[in-house]
C-alpha positions as CSV (number, residue, x, y, z in Angstrom):
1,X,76.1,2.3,-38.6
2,X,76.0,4.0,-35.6
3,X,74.5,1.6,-32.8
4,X,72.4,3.6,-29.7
5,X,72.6,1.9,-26.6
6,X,68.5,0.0,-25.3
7,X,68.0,3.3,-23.2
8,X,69.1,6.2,-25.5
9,X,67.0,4.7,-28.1
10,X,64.4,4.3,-25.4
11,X,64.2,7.9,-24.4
12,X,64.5,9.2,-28.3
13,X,61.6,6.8,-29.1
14,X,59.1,8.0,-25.9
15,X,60.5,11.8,-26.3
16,X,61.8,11.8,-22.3
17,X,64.0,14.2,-21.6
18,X,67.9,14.1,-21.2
19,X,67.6,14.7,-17.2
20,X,66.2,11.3,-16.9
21,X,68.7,8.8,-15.7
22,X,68.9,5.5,-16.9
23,X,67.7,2.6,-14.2
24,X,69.9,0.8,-12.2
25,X,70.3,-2.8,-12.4
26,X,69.7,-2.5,-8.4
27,X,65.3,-1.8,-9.3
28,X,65.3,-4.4,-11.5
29,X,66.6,-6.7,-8.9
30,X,64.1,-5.5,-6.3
31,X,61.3,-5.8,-8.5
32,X,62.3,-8.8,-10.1
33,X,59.7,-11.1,-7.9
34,X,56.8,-8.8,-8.5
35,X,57.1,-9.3,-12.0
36,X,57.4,-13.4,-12.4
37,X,54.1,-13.2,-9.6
38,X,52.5,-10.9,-12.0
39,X,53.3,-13.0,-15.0
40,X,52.6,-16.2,-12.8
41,X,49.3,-15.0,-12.0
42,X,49.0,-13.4,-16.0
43,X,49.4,-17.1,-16.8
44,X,46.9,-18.5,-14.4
45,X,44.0,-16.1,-15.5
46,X,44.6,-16.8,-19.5
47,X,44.7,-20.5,-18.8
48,X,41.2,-20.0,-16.6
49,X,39.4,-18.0,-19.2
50,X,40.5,-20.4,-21.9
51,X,38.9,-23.5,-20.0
52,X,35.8,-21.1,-19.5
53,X,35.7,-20.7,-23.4
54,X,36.2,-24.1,-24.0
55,X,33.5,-25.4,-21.5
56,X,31.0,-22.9,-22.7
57,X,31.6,-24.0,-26.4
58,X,30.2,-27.3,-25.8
59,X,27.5,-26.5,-23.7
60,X,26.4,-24.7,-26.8
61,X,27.2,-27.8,-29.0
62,X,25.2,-29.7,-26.5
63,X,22.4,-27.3,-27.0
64,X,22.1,-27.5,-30.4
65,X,22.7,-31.3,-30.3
66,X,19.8,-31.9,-28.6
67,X,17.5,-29.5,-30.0
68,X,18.3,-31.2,-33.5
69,X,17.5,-34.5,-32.2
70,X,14.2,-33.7,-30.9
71,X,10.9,-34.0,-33.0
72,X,8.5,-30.7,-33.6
73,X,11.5,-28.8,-32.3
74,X,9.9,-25.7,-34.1
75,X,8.1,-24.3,-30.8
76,X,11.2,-24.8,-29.2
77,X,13.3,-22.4,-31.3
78,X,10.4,-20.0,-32.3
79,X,10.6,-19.1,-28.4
80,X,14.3,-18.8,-28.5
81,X,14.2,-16.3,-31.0
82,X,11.8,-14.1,-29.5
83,X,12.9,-14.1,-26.3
């Protein structure tokens, strides 16, 4: 089996033609702090919308906790539903 090396079969696979030359390690290098920021900050913003999610969850639990617990609660969610 005849093995292609990462950027041969990277240029087949994305059609580029053969002028294109194959990165140096030297860019990689350079933009190697831009990318861990990037997937630092990546990171951050998942973990932030996850804690959102969660907190917003059980305010609705909350919600319907105490709607269930209070009596003649039919007012309550007759006005919900048409508003």
């Amino acid at each position: 089996m005849d093995r292609k090396p990462h950027w041969q079969l990277y240029k087949e696979l994305e059609c580029l033609p053969q002028s294109i030359p194959e990165p140096t390690a030297e860019a990689a290098v350079l933009t190697f702090p831009l990318r861990e920021a990037w997937k630092v900050l990546m990171n951050v913003l998942a973990q932030e919308l996850v804690y959102e999610q969660q907190i917003e969850f059980l305010e609705r639990c909350l919600d319907h906790e105490l709607e269930e617990n209070q009596p003649n609660n039919f007012w309550g969610k007759f006005l919900k539903l048409i508003d």
